[in-house]
C-alpha positions in Angstrom: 229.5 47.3 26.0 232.4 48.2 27.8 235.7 48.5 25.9 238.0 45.5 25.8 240.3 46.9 28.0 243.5 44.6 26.7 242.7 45.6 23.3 242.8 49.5 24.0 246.1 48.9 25.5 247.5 47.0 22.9 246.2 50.0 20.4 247.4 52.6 23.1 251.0 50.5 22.7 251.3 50.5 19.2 250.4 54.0 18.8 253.6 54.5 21.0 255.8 52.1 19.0 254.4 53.7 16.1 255.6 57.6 17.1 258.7 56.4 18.9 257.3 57.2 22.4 259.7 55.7 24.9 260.6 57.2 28.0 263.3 59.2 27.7 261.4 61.1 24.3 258.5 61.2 26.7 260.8 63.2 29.5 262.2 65.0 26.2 258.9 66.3 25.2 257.8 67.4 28.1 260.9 69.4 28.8 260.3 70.8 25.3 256.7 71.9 26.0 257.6 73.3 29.4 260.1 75.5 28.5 259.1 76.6 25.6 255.7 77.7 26.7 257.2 80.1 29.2 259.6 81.2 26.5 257.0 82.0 24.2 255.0 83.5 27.3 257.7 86.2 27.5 260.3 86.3 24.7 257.8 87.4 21.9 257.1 90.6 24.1 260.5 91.6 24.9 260.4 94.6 22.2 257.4 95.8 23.5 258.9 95.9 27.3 262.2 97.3 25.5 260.6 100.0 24.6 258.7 100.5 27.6 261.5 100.5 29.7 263.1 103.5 27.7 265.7 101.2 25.3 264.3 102.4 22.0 264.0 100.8 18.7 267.9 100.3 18.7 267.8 98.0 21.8 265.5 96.1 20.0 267.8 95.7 16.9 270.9 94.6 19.4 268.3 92.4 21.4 267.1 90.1 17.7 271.6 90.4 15.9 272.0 88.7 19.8 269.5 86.0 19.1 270.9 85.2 15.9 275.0 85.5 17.1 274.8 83.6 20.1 272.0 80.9 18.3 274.8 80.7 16.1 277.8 80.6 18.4 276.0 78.7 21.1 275.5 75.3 18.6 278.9 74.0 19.0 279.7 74.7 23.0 275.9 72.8 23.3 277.1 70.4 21.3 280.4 70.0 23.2 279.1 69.9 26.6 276.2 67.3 25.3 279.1 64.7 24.5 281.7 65.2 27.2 278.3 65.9 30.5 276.3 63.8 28.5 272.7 64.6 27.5 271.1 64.4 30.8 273.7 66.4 32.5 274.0 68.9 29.3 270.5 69.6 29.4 270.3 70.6 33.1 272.8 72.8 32.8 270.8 74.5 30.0 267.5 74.8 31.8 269.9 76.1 35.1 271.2 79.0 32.4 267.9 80.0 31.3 266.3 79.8 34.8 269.2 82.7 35.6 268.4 84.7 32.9 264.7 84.2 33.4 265.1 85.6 37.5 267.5 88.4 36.1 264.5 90.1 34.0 261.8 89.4 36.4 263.8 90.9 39.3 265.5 94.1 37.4 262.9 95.7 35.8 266.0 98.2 33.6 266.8 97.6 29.7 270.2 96.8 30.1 269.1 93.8 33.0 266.9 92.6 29.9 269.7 92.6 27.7 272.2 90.5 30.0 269.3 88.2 31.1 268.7 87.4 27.8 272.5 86.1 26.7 271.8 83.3 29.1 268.0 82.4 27.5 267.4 83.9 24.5 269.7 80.8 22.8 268.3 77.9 24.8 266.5 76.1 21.7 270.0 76.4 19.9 272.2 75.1 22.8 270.1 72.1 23.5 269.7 71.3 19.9 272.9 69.1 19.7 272.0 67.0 23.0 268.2 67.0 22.2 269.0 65.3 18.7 271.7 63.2 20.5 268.7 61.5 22.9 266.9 61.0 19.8 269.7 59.1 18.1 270.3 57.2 21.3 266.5 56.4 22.3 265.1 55.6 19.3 266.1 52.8 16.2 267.4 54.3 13.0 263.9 53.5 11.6 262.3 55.7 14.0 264.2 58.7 14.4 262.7 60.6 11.5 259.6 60.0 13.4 261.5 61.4 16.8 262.6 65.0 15.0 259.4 65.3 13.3 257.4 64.8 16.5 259.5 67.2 18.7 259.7 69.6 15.5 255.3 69.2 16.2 255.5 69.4 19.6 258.0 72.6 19.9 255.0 74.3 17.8 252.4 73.8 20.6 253.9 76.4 23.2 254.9 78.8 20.0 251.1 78.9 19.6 249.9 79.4 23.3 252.6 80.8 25.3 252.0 84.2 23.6 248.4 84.1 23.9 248.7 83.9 27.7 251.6 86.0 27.5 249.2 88.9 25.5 246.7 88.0 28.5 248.7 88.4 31.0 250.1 92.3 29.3 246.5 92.7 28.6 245.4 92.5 32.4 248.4 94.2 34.0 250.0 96.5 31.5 252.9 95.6 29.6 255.5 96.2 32.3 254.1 93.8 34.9 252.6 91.8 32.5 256.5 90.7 30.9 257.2 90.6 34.4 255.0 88.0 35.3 255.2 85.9 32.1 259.0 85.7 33.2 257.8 84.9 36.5 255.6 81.8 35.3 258.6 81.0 32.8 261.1 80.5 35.8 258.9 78.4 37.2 257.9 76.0 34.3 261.7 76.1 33.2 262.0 74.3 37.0 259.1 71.6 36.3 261.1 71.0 32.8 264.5 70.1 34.8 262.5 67.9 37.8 260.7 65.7 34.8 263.6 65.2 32.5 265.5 64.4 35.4 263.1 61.7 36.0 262.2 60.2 32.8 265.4 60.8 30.2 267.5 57.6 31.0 271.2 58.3 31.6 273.1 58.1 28.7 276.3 55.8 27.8 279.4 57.4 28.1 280.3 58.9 24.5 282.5 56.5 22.2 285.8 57.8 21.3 285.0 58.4 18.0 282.3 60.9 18.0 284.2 62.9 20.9 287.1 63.2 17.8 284.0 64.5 15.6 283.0 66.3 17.8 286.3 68.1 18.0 286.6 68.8 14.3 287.9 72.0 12.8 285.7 74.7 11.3 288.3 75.4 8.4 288.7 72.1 7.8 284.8 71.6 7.1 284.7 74.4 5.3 287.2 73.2 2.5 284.8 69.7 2.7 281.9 71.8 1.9 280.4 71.4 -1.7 279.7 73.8 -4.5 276.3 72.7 -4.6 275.9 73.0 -0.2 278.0 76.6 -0.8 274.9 77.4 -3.3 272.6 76.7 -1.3 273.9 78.6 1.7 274.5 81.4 0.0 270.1 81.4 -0.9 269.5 80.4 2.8 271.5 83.4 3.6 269.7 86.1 1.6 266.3 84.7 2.7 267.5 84.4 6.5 267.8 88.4 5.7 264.4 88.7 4.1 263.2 86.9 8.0 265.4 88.7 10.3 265.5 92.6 9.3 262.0 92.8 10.2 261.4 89.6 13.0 261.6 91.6 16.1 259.5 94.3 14.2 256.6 92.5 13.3 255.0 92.6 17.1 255.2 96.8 17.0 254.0 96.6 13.4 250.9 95.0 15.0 250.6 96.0 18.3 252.4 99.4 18.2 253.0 101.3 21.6 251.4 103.6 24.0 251.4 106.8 21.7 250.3 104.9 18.6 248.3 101.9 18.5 248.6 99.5 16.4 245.6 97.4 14.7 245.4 94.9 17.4 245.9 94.2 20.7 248.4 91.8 22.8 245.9 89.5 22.9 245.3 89.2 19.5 248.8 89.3 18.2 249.0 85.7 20.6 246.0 84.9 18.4 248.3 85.4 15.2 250.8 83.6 16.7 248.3 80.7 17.1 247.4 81.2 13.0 250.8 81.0 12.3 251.5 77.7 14.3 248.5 76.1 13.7 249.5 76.7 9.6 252.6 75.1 10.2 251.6 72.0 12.6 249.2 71.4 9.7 251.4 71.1 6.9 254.3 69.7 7.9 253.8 66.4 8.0 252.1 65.7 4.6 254.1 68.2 2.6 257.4 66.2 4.1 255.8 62.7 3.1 255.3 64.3 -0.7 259.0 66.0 -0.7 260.1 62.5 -0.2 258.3 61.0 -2.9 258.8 63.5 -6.0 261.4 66.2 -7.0 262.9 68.7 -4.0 263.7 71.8 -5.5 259.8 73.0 -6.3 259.8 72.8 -2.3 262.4 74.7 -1.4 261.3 77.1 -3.7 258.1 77.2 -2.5 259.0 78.0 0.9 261.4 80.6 0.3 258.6 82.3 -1.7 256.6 82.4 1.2 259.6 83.8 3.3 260.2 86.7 0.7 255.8 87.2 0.6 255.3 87.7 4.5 257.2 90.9 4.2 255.3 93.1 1.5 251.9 91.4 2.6 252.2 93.0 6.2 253.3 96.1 4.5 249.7 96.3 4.0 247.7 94.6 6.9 246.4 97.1 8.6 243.4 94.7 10.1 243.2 91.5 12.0 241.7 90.0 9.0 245.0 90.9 6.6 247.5 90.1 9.4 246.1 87.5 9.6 246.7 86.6 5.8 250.1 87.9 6.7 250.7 85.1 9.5 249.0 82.4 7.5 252.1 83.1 4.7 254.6 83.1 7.6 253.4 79.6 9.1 253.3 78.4 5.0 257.1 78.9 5.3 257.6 75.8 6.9 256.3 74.6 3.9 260.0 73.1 2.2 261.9 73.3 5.5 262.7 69.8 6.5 263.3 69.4 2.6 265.9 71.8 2.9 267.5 70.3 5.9 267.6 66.9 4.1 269.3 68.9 0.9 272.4 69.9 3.4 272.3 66.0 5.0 272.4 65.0 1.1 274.7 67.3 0.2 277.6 66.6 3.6 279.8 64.3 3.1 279.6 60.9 4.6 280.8 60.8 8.1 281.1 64.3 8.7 277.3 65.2 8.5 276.5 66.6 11.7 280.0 68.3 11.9 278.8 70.3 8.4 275.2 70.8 9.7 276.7 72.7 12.6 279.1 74.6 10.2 276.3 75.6 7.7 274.6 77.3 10.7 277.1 78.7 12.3 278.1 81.0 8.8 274.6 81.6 7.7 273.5 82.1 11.6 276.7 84.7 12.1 276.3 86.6 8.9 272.5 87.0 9.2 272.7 88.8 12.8 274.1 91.5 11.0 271.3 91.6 9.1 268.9 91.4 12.0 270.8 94.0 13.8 271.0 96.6 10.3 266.8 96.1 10.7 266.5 99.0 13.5 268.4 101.3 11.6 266.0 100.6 8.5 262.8 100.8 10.9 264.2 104.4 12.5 264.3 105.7 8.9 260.3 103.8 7.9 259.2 100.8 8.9 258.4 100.7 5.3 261.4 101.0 4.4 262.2 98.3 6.2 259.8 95.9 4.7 260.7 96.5 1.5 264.5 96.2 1.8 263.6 92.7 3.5 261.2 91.8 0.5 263.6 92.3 -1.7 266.7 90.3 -0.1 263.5 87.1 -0.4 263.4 88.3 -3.9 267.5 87.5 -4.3 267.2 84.3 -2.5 264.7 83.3 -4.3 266.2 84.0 -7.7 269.6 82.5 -6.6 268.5 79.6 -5.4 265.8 78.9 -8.8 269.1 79.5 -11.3 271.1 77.7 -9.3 270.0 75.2 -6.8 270.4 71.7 -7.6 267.9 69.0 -6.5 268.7 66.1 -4.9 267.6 63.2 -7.3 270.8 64.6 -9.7 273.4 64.9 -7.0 276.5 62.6 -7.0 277.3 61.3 -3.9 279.9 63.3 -1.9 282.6 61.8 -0.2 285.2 63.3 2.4 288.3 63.6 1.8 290.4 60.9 2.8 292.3 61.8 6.2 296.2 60.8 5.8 
């Protein structure tokens, strides 16, 4: 029998109303997986094509303290241009910066050309944050915009995952010189579908009430005194386990893959297939181990992922093997284990009506702070990569600790309220 074709629509339509698929996340989603894809097709290789191109191990510490500063720096002008372009408009403007900086590395093939093209991409997830979550808010009821983050939280995993298995193809075929070259080459172009189809299906947005322009506008100092003990506790954890991520992040890919005058235990290819691991490890838990979080006590889950975080370290110390590094990636995609938990703790924690203005504060400290930490990670890895590993291991360890003695969870915290304004 041939399926009742108005029932499969009606299933097809409440599967949509069930996710929150309207048009404008549609457009949204696209635009995610577009971009991203040939971000992950290139970016994860930039060490190796540092290196190549005669920057050295420093270049590659500057290259992962610039991702951190300017994802850090970059949150509030997104956020400012989101409200007075409005989201459509904003996020044009974003994929136009990225295509530059994308055209500027596959043209110049010289270290310093990678380093200036990257200012204007390496950033683009954290500049479109503020207008991407803005066209969630708009597009979607309030009872369905958990469902909208979580979806393009899932969805912003799929390109992680592939782009740098083509991207280890495509350095596996031609060398990785030409093979970056081309993956930046393919990103340009995808990074032009992106702006053609949100351009088509993201709705233009109403223009931006007064009041959230004067949010918007608020002061950094100001926040700061608005920020609890308990929020100042927790950043403080975050911080030291940011550390334990970022002293070795831009080091894990020459861990693996190593360079022309010393291998490492796998190829590009299979690095993109640890990639895929990792991914795959988080796609898989996020969604159930958010449902529980909601349901029971927080603090275990926070915990729990920045054990994970501080493991990942001192477990690749000792993968030598696809089979270990793998382990080793399976413990890095686990970390996304209590993350959306903790971003609900520093919701919970904010005060009422100022909780996007202290969202964007809390990232800009821990964000600034840890790129010095990122940046420090070259100096360690020019002394021993084990060294290196080690020191990062035992920052996790101090997060950890900190945050066990002193977190607090959420079903004891008393409601915070801001500070009247005169």
């Amino acid at each position: 029998m041939k399926p009742d074709r108005p029932s499969l629509r009606s299933a097809l339509s409440r599967a949509g109303e069930f996710l929150g698929l309207r048009r404008s996340i549609v457009g949204l989603l696209g635009m995610v997986v577009l971009v991203g894809m040939g971000e992950n097709m290139a970016e994860q290789f930039l060490p190796l094509y540092l290196i190549a191109l005669g920057g050295g191990f420093i270049s590659v510490g500057v290259l992962n303290a610039m991702d951190n500063l300017l994802g850090a720096l970059y949150a509030f002008p997104g956020g400012y241009l989101a409200d007075r372009l409005g989201t459509k408009r904003a996020l044009l403007v974003f994929n136009g910066l990225s295509m530059i900086g994308f055209l500027v590395v596959a043209l110049i093939p010289a270290w310093p050309a990678v380093m200036a093209g990257a200012v204007l991409f390496l950033s683009w997830s954290a500049i479109s944050l503020p207008a991407t979550m803005g066209l969630v808010a708009r597009a979607l009821p309030k009872d369905k915009r958990t469902m909208g983050v979580s979806l393009h939280s899932l969805v912003r995993r799929v390109p992680m995952a592939l782009g740098p298995v083509l991207g280890g193809a495509s350095i596996g075929l031609l060398g990785v010189e030409a093979g970056v070259r081309v993956a930046f080459w393919i990103a340009l172009v995808l990074a032009g579908v992106a702006a053609i189809l949100q351009q088509v299906l993201i709705e233009e947005d109403a223009a931006p009430a007064a009041e959230a322009k004067r949010s918007a506008e608020g002061s950094p100092l100001r926040m700061w005194r608005l920020m609890s003990p308990d929020l100042k506790q927790l950043l403080v954890a975050d911080t030291l386990i940011r550390f334990c991520e970022q002293i070795p992040y831009a080091f894990v890919v020459i861990w693996a893959v190593g360079s022309a005058a010393h291998p490492g235990p796998v190829t590009a290819l299979q690095f993109g297939a640890l990639r895929v691991i990792e991914m795959a490890t988080a796609i898989l838990i996020y969604i159930p181990v958010a449902y529980f979080a909601d349901r029971s006590q927080k603090k275990p889950f926070v915990i729990a992922t920045f054990v994970f975080f501080t493991l990942f370290p001192v477990v690749l110390l000792f993968s030598r093997s696809f089979l270990l590094l793998a382990l080793a990636f399976v413990l890095r995609g686990l970390k996304e284990f209590g993350e959306p938990t903790r971003k609900a703790l520093i919701m919970d924690l904010a005060p009422e009506g100022k909780k996007a203005g202290m969202f964007g504060l809390y990232y800009l400290v821990r964000d600034v702070i840890v790129s010095a930490a990122a940046f420090g990670g070259a100096f360690l890895w020019s002394i021993r990569p084990e060294v290196n590993l080690l020191t990062a291991f035992g920052f996790g360890v101090a997060g950890t600790i900190w945050f066990a003695l002193r977190g607090r969870d959420l079903d004891r915290m008393v409601p915070i309220r801001p500070t009247p304004t005169p």
